[in-house]
C-alpha positions as CSV (number, residue, x, y, z in Angstrom):
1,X,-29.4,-6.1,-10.8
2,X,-26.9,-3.4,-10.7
3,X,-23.2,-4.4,-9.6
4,X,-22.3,-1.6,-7.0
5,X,-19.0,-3.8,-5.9
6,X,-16.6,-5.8,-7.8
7,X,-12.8,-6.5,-7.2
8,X,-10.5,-4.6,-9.8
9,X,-9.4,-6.5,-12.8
10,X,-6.2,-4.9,-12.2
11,X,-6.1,-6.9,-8.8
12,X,-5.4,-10.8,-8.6
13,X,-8.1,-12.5,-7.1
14,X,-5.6,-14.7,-4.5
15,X,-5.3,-14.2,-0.8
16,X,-2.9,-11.7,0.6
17,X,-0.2,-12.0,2.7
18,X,-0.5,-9.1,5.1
19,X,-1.2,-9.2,8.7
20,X,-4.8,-8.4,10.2
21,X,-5.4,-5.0,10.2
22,X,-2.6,-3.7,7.7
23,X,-3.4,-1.2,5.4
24,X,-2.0,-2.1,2.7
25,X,-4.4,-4.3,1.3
26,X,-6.4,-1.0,1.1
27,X,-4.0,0.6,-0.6
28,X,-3.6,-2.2,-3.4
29,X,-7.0,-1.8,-4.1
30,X,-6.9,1.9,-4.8
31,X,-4.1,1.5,-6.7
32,X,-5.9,-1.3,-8.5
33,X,-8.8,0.8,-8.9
34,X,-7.2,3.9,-10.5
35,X,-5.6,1.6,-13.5
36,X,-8.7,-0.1,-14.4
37,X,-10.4,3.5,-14.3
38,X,-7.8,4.9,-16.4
39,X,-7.2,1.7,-19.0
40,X,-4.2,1.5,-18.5
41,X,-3.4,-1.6,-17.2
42,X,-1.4,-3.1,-20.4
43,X,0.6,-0.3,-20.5
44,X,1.6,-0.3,-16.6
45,X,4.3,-1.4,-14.9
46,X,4.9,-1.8,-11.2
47,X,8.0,-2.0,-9.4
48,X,8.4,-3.5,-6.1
49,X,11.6,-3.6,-3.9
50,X,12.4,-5.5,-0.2
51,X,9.8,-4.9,2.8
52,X,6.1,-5.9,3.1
53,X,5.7,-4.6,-0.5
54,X,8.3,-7.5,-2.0
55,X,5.9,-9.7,-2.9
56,X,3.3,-7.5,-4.9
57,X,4.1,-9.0,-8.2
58,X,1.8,-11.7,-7.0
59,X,-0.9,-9.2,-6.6
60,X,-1.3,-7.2,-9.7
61,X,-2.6,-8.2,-12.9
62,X,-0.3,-5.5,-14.8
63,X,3.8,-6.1,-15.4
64,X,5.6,-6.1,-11.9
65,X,9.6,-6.1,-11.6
66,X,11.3,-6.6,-8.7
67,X,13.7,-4.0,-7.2
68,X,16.5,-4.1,-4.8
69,X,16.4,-2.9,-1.4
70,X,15.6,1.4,-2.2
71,X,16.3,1.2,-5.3
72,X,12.8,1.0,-7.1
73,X,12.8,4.8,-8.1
74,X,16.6,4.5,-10.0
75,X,14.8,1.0,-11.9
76,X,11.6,3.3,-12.1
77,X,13.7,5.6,-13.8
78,X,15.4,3.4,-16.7
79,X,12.2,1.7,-17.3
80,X,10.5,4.7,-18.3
81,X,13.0,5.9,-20.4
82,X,13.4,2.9,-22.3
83,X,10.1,3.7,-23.7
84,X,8.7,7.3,-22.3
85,X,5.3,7.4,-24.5
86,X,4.6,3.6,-23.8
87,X,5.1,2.7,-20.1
88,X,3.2,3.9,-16.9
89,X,6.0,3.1,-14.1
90,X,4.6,3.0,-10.6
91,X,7.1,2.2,-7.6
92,X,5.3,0.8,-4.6
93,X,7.6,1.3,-1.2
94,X,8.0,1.2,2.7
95,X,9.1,4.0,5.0
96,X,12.3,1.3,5.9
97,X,12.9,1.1,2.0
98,X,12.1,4.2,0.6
99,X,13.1,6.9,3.4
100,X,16.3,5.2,4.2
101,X,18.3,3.1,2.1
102,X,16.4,4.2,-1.3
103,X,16.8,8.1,0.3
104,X,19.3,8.7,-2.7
105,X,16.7,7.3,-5.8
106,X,13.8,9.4,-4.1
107,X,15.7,12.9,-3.6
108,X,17.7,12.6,-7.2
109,X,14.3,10.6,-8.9
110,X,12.1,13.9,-7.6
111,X,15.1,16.6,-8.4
112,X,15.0,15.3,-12.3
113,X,11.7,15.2,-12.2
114,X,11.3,11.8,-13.7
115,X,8.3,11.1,-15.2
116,X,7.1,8.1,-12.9
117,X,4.4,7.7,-10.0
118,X,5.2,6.6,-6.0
119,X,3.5,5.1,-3.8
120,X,5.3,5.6,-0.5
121,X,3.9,3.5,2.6
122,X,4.6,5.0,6.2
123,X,3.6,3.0,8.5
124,X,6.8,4.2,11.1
125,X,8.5,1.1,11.3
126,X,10.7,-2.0,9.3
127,X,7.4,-4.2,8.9
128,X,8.7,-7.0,7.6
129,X,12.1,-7.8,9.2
130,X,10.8,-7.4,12.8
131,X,9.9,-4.1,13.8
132,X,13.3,-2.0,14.1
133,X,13.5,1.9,14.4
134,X,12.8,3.4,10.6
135,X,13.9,6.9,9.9
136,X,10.1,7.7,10.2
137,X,9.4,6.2,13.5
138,X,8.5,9.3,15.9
139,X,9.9,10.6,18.8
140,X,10.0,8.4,21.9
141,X,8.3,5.6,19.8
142,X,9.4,1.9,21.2
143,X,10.7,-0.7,18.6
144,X,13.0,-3.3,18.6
145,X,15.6,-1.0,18.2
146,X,14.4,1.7,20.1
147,X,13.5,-0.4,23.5
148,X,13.3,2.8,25.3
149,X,11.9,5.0,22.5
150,X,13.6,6.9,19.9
151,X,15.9,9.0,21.5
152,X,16.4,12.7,19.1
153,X,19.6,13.3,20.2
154,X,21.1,9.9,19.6
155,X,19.4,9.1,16.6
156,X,18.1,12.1,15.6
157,X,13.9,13.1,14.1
158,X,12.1,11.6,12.1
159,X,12.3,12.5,7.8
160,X,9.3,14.3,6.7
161,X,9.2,13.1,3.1
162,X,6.6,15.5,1.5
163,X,8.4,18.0,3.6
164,X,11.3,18.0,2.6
165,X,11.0,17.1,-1.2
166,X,8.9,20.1,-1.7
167,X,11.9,21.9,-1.5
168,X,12.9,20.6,-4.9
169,X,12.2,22.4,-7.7
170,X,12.1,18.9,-9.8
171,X,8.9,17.6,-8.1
172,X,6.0,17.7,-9.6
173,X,2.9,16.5,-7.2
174,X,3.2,15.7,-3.5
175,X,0.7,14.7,-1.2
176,X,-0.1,12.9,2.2
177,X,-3.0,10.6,2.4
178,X,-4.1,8.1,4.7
179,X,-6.6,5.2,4.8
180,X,-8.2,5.0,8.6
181,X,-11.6,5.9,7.6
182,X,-13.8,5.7,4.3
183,X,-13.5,9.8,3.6
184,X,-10.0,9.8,3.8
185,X,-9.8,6.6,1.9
186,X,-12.0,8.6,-0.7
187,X,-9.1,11.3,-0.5
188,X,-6.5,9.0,-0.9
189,X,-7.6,6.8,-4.5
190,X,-8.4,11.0,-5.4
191,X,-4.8,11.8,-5.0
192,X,-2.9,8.2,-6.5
193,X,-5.6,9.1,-9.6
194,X,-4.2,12.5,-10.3
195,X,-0.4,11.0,-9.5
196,X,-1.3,8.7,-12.4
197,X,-3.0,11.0,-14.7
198,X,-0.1,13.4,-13.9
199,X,2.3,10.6,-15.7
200,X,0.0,9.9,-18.9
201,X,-0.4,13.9,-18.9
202,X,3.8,13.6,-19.1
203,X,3.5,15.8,-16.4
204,X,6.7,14.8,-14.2
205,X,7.7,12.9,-10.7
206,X,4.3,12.2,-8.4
207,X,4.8,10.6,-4.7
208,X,1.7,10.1,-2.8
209,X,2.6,9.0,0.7
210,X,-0.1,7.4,2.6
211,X,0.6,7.1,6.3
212,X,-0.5,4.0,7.4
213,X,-0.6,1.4,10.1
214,X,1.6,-1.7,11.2
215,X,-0.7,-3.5,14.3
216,X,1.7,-6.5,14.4
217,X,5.0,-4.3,15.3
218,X,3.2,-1.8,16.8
219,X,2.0,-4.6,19.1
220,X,-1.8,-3.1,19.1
221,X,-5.0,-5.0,18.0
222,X,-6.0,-3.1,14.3
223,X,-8.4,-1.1,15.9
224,X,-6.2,0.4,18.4
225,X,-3.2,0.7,15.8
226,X,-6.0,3.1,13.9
227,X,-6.6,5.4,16.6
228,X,-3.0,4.9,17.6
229,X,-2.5,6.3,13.8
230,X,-4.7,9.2,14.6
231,X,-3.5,10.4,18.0
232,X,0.0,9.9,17.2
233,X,1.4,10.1,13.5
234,X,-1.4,12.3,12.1
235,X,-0.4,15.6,14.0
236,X,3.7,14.6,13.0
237,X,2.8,14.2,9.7
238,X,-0.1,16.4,8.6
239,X,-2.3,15.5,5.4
240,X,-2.1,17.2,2.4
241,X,-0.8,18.3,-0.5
242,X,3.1,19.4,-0.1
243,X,3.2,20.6,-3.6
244,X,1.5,20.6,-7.0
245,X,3.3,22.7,-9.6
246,X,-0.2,21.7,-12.2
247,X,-2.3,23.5,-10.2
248,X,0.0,26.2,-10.1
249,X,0.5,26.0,-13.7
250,X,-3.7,25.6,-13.8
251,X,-4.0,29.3,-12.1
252,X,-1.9,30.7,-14.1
């Protein structure tokens, strides 16, 4: 018989720890996918700092070191550079962790153009401490912080990540993704392939940002969080690719 499913080898085979619904388990796998497809799980490394993401290292067969709070790109960083031609470095981060106190390691990470591969998750909120306003949540959305909904001109708009690291000259490959339906799931494991390849090609800095869902702090069932997802955070944060100096290169 011919095996048309199988879980990744580069994916532990124990029971996650995410809430009903989340998408990060979908994510996992692509990543998962994407380093068995490239053979490259010896050679990878994962880093993982605080928020839903802290306890990857229990679910990735490859290396996994834990980061703090935002600062996965700067230990990104040193860990590639200790050995450039040996290591793949992958970060793995929130909105909470990477767009806010990790803002510093992304924007001087991308400007260098270090040599590593993010996977930023945007789900609008702090997951795992409860819920609070994150520097993505959107305009008038309610958290625990936010009881009445963000207010712009106390707290300002939401940072559009892709956005505004396109502006660097340092970044190589940006692109949003999401994961509410099987062709944009397709379109997302396309994108974290080429952010990989992009670091074996010694290409430069790659951050695929797949804009996700949070049901639990959200307070929706997982099917309403999805079409929440799609009415909602889709048209802030339109899909696609922010910038990609190889294809520019490719045309040339």
């Amino acid at each position: 018989m011919a095996v048309v499913f199988e879980k990744p080898h580069a994916l532990c085979d124990v029971p996650l720890h995410y809430c009903p619904g989340c998408t990060h388990g979908i994510i996992h796998r692509l990543v998962a996918e994407v380093i068995d497809e490239l053979g490259i799980e010896g050679r990878t490394i994962g880093v993982a700092p605080v928020g839903c993401s802290v306890m990857a290292y229990d679910y990735f067969n490859c290396d996994m070191i834990e980061a703090a709070h935002g600062r996965a790109p700067a230990v990104a960083t040193g860990v590639k550079r200790s050995d450039p031609d040996k290591h793949i470095v992958f970060t793995y981060q929130g909105d909470g962790d990477l767009a806010s106190i990790g803002m510093a390691e992304t924007v001087h990470a991308a400007a260098r153009n270090e040599n590593i591969t993010i996977i930023f998750v945007n789900n609008a909120i702090y997951g795992m401490t409860g819920g609070q306003m994150a520097p993505t949540s959107l305009p008038g959305q309610v958290t625990q912080t936010s009881p009445y909904g963000r207010d712009v001109n106390h707290c300002g708009y939401p940072i559009r990540v892709c956005e505004m690291l396109s502006e660097l000259e340092g970044a190589t490959y940006l692109e949003r993704v999401t994961v509410n339906n099987v062709a944009n799931i397709r379109k997302a494991k396309k994108a974290i392939k080429k952010a990989f390849q992009n670091q074996i090609d010694g290409k430069g800095f790659s951050l695929i940002e797949v804009v996700s869902t949070c049901p639990t702090n959200w307070g929706l069932t997982p099917a309403d969080a999805l079409k929440w997802l799609e009415e909602n955070m889709l048209p802030y944060y339109p899909l696609g690719v922010y910038k990609d100096k190889t294809a520019e290169e490719d045309a040339q």
